[in-house]
N, C-alpha and C positions, 0 to 999 in steps of 0.2 A: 280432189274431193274438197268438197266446205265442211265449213267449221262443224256441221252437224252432221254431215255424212259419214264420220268415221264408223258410226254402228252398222251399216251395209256394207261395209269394206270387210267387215268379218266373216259376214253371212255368204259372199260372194266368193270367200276365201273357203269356205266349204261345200259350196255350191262347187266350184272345180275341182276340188278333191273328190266331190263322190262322182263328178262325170269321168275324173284320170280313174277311178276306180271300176267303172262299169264299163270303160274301154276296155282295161283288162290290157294295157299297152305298156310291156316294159319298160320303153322309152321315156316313159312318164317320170320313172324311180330320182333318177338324178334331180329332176327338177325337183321332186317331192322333197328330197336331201337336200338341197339349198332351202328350202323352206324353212324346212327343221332346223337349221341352223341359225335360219334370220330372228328367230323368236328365243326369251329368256328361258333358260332352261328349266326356270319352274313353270313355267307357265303350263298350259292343257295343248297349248299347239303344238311341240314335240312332239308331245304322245299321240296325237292323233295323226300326226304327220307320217310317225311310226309305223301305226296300224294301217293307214293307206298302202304304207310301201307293203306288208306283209299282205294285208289283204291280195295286191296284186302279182305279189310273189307264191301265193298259195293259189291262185285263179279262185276268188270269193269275189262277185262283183257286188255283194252286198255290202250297202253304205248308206247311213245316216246320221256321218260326221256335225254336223249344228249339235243335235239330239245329244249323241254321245259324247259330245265335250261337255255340253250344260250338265249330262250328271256326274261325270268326272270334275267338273267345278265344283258342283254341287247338290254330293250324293246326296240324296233325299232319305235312303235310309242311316246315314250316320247321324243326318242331320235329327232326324225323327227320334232318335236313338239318344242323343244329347238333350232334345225338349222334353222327353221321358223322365231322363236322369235328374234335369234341372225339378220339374215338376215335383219328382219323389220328397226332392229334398226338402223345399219347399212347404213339400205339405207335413213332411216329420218337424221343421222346423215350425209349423203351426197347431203342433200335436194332432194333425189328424194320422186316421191309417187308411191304406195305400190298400189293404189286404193282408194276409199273410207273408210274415218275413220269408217261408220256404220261395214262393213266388218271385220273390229280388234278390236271389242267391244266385251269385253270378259266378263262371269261372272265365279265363282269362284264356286264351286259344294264342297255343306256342308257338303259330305262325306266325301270325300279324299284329298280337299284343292284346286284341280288340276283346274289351269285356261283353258276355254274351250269358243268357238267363242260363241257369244250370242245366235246363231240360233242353238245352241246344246240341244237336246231333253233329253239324255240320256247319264252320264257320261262313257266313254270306260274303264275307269282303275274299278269304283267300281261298276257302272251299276244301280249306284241310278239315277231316273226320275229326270226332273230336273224342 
């Protein structure tokens, strides 16, 4: 690949993960296992490495590994969630109001940490009741 092509060498890397996934071909697994391995452990490629092999371990040939790594990169609702919070402060620290304080009464959900508005039923990131 050139110097510029490293960005389709991704793309191409999930392209064949969702075609080993709609084979639905065990023999796929191991390879998928080596995969997982070649990439840093934080990274989003393990995890989605991961979910290939179950997906084919469960017969779910549905796959749209690019998609689901970009919002495991970069959930869009934490993120929105953080430009909220930043916002609030913000505007309290310019003495505006935001609303009602009952409104930004947060509680904390004993799963996964994640601060969520009080009238929150059910947390979005782990999906424990709350």
């Amino acid at each position: 690949l050139g110097e510029e092509d490293w960005k389709y060498a991704e793309v191409n890397f999930y392209h064949i993960l969702d075609a080993m996934v709609a084979q639905q071909d065990e023999r796929a697994i191991p390879h998928i296992e080596g995969a997982e391995e070649f990439f840093p452990e934080r990274s989003v490629e393990p995890r989605i490495c991961r979910e290939a092999i179950d997906r084919i371990e469960e017969g779910d040939p549905d796959s749209a590994f690019a998609w689901e790594a970009g919002e495991m990169a970069f959930p869009a609702e934490k993120i929105m969630e953080g430009l909220g919070r930043i916002g609030s402060e913000w505007g309290r620290e310019r003495g505006e109001s935001g609303g009602s304080d009952e409104s930004e009464e947060l509680i904390r959900c004993p799963g996964c940490g994640l601060d969520l508005p009080a009238i929150a039923e059910t947390c979005p990131d782990c999906g424990r009741r709350l």
